[in-house]
SEKEDO-762021 format. One record per residue (C-alpha): residue number from 1; x, y, z. Coordinates in steps of 0.25 Angstrom, whole numbers. Last residue first. Layout:
! residues N
<pt resi="NUM" X="X" Y="Y" Z="Z"/>
...
END
This chain:
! residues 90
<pt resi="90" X="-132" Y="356" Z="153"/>
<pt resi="89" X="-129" Y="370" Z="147"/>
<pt resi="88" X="-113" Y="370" Z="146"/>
<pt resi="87" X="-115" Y="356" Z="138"/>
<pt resi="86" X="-122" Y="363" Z="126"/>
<pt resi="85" X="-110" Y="374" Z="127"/>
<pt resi="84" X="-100" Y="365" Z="126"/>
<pt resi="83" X="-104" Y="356" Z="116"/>
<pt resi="82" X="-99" Y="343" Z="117"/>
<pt resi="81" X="-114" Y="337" Z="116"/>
<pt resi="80" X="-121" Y="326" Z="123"/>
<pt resi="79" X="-136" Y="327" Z="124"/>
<pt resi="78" X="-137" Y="316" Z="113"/>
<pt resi="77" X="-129" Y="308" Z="117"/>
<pt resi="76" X="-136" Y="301" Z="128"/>
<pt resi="75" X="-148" Y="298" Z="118"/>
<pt resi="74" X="-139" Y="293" Z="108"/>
<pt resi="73" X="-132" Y="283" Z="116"/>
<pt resi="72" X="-147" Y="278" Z="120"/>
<pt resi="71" X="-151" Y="278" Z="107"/>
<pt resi="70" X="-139" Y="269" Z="103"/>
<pt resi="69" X="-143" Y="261" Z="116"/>
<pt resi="68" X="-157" Y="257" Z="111"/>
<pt resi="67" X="-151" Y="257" Z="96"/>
<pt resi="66" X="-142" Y="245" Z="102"/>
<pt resi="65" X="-151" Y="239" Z="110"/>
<pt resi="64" X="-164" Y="235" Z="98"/>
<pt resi="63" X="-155" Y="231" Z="88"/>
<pt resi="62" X="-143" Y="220" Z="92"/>
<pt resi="61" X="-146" Y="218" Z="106"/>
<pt resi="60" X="-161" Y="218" Z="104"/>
<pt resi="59" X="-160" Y="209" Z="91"/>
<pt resi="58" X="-151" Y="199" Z="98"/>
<pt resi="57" X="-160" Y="199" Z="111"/>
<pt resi="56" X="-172" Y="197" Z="101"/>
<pt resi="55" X="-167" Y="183" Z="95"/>
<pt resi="54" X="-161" Y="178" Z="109"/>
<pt resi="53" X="-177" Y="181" Z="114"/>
<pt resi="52" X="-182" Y="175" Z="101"/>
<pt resi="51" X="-172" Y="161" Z="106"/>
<pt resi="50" X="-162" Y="157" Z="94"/>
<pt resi="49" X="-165" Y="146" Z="86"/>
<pt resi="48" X="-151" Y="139" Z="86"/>
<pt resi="47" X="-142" Y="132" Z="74"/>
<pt resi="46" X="-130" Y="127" Z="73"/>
<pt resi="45" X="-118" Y="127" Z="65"/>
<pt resi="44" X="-108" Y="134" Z="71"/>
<pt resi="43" X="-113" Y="136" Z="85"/>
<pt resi="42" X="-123" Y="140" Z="94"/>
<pt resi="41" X="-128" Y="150" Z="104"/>
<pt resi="40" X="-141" Y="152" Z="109"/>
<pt resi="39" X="-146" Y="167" Z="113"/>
<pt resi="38" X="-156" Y="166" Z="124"/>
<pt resi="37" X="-159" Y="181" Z="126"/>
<pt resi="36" X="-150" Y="186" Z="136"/>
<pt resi="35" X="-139" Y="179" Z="127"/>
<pt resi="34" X="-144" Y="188" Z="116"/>
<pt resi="33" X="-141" Y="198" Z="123"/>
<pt resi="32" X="-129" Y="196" Z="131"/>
<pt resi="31" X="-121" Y="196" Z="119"/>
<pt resi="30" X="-124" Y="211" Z="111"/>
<pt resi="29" X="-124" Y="216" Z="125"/>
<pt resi="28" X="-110" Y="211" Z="129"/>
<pt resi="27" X="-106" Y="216" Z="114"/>
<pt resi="26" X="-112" Y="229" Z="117"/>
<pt resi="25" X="-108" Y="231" Z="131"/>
<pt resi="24" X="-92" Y="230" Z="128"/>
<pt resi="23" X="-91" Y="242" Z="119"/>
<pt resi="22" X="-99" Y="251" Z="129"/>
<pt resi="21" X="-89" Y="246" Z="138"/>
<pt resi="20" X="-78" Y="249" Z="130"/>
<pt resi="19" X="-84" Y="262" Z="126"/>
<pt resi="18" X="-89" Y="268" Z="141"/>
<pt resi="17" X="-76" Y="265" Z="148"/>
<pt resi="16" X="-64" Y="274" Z="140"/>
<pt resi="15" X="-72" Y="286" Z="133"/>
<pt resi="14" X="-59" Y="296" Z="131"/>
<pt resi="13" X="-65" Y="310" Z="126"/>
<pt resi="12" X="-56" Y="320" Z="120"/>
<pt resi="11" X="-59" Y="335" Z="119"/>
<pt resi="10" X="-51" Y="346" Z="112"/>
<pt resi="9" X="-51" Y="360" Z="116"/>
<pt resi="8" X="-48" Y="373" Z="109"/>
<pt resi="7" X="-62" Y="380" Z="112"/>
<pt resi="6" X="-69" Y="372" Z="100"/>
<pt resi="5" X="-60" Y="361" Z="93"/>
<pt resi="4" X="-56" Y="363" Z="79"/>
<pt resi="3" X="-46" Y="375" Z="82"/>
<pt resi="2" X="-37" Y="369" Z="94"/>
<pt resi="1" X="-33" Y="378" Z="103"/>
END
């Protein structure tokens, strides 16, 4: 048995669907966004006035969602444990 692992077992965890996913919403979420909000595109050179609602959709998308689901994230997580014994009681 190995020494620095308790009861001479050693663990390996494989997350295969959750991570790409997860990689792939943020961007998609990131885009949709401001698009939801009017955002108008333009080229080298030119200059736009962005709509307020294009203007708050960037700020939600950049600020305001990202600590929602980082609370979130740590809500779940914090009942979570590997201990054994904890586990055992649930």
């Amino acid at each position: 048995m190995p020494a620095d692992h308790p009861g001479g077992q050693r663990r390996r965890i494989e997350v295969t669907g959750g991570d790409p996913a997860g990689d792939g919403a943020g961007p998609l979420g990131v885009r949709a966004l401001p698009a939801a909000g009017g955002f108008v595109a333009s080229t080298a050179g030119q200059s736009v006035t962005q709509p307020d609602a294009a203007l708050d959709a960037i700020r939600w998308g950049f600020g305001l969602l990202p600590a929602a689901a980082m609370l979130a994230a740590l809500l779940l997580q914090r009942r979570y444990t590997l201990d054994r014994a904890a586990r055992a009681g649930d």
